[in-house]
C-alpha positions as CSV (number, residue, x, y, z in Angstrom):
1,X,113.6,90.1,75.3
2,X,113.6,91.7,72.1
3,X,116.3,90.6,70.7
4,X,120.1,90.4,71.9
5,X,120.7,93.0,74.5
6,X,117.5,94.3,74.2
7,X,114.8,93.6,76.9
8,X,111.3,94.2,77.3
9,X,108.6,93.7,79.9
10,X,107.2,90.0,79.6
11,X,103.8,91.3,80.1
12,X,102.9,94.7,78.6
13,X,105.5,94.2,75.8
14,X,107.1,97.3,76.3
15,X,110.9,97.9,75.3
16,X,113.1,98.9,77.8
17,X,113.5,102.1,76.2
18,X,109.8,102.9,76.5
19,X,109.5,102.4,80.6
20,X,110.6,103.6,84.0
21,X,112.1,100.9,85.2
22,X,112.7,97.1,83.9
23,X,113.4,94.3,86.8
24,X,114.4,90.8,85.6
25,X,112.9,87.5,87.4
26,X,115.4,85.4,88.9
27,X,117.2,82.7,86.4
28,X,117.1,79.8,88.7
29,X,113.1,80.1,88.7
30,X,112.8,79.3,85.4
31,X,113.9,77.1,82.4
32,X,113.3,79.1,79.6
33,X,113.9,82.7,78.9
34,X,114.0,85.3,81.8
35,X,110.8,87.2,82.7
36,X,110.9,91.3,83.1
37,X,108.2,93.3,84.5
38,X,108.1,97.1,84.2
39,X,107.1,99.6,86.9
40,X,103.5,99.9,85.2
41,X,102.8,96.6,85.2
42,X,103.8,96.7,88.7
43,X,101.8,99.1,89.9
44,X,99.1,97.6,87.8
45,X,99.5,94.2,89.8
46,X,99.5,95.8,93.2
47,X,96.1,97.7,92.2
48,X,94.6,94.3,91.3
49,X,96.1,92.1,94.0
50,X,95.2,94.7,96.7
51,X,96.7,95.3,100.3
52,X,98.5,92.0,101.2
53,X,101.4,91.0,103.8
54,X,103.8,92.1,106.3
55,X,103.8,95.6,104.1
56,X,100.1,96.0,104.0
57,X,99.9,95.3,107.9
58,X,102.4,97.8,108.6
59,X,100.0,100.3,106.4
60,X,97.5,99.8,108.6
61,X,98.8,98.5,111.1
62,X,99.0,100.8,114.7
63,X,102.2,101.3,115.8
64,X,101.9,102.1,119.3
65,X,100.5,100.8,122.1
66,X,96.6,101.0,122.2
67,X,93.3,98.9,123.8
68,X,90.9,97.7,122.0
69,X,87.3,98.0,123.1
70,X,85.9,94.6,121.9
71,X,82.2,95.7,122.3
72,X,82.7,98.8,120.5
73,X,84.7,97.0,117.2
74,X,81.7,94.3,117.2
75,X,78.7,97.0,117.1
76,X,81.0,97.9,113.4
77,X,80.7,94.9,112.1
78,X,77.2,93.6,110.8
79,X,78.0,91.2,108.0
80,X,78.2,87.6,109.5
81,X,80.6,84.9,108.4
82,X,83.1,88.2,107.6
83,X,86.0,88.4,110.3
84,X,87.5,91.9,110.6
85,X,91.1,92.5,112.4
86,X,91.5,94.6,115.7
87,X,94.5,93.8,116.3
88,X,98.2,91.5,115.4
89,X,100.6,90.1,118.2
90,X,103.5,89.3,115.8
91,X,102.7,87.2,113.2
92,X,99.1,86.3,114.2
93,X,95.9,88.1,113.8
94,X,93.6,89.4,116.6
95,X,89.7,89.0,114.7
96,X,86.5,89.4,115.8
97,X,83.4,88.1,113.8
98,X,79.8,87.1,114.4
99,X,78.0,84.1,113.1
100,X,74.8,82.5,112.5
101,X,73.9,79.1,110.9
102,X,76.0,77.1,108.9
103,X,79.5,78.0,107.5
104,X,80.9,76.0,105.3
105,X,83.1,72.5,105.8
106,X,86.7,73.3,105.3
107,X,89.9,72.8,106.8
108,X,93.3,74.7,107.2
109,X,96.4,73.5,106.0
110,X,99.0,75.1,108.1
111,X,97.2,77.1,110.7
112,X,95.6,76.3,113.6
113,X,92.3,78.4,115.0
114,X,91.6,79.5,118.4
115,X,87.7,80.6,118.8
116,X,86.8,82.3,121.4
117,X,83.2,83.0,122.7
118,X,82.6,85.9,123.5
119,X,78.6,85.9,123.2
120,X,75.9,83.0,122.4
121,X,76.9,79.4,121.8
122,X,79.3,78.6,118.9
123,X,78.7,74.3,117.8
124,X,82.2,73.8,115.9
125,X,81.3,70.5,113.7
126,X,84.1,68.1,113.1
127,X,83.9,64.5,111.3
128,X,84.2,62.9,114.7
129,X,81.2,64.7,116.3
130,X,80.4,68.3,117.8
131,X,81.7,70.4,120.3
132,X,79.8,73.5,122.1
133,X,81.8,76.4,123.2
134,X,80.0,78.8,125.5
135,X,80.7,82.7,126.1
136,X,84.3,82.6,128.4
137,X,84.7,79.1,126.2
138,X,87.9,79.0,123.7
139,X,88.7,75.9,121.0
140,X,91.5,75.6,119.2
141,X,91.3,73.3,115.8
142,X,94.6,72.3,114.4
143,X,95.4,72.3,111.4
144,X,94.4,70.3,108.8
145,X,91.2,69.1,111.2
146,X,88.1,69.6,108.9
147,X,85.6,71.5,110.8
148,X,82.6,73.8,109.7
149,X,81.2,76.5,112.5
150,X,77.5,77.0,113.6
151,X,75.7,78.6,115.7
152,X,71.5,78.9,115.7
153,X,71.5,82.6,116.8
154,X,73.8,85.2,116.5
155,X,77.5,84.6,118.2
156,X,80.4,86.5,118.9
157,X,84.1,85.2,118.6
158,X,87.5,86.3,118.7
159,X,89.6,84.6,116.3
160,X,93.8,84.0,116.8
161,X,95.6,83.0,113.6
162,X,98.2,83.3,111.6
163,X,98.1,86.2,109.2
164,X,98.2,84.0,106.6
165,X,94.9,82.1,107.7
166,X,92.3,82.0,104.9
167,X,88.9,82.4,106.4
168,X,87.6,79.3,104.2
169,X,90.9,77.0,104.5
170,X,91.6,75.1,101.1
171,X,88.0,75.9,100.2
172,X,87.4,78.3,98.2
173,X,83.6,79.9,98.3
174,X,80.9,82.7,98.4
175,X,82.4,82.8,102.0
176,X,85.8,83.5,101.5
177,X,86.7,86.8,103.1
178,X,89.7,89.2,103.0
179,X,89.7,90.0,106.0
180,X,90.1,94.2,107.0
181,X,91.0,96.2,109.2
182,X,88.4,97.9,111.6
């Protein structure tokens, strides 16, 4: 605010008079004075932030009907420890990504993982031991279970969670991935 009646954006600086478009936070968010944001510094967030949410998904998200060819979308992908999206049902996310050696310990705080083998042998570490999972083999780790992937050669999975699922959890690493589209 600029002074009475007149409003500016909260982070550019720029009067009302000098922008598109001025929208004002919500007053019950905050204590002090209301926060505006022009159109500029809109479009200057969404450039930084990137593709994110139900909006992003729907960008790129296919809407009809199609199969998937699960050999096909793993022969794309040839980074390890980077899951890609084939597909959504709803809210959760259809991924496929291949591993080798030792991820990184970490745990989710609301969402629970489903792997499922597709090829090789996945060893999911957890505090209370190890469990293998074979090719035809799923595991599901609830949430909030600390758990760190491995798998001595290369491994195939299919991964089912939430959209909101961060690949590293809580931790926040070399690792972490935003996972794309393929």
């Amino acid at each position: 605010m600029l002074g009475r009646g007149r409003m500016a954006c909260s982070f550019c600086g720029r009067s009302e008079a000098e922008v598109g478009k001025l929208v004002a936070g919500p007053r019950t968010l905050w204590v002090g004075p209301r926060v505006y944001i022009c159109d500029a510094c809109v479009a200057r967030s969404a450039e930084i932030m990137g593709p994110a949410g139900p909006a992003a998904d729907a960008a790129v998200r296919p809407s009809a009907a199609r199969k998937v060819n699960l050999m096909e979308k793993l022969g794309l992908i040839s980074e390890p420890w980077s899951p890609k999206i084939v597909g959504q049902v709803n809210d959760v996310h259809v991924k496929l990504v291949k591993v080798r050696g030792e991820f990184i310990w970490h745990a989710h705080e609301a969402e629970d993982e489903l792997f499922l083998v597709l090829k090789g042998r996945l060893r999911m570490r957890l505090r209370s031991g190890e469990i293998p999972v074979d090719p035809g083999e799923f595991l599901v780790v609830p949430r909030r279970t600390e758990h760190c992937p491995f798998a001595d050669d290369e491994v195939h999975v299919l991964l089912l969670e939430p959209a909101s699922t961060v690949n590293t959890g809580g931790a926040v690493s070399d690792r972490t991935r935003q996972p794309e589209w393929i």
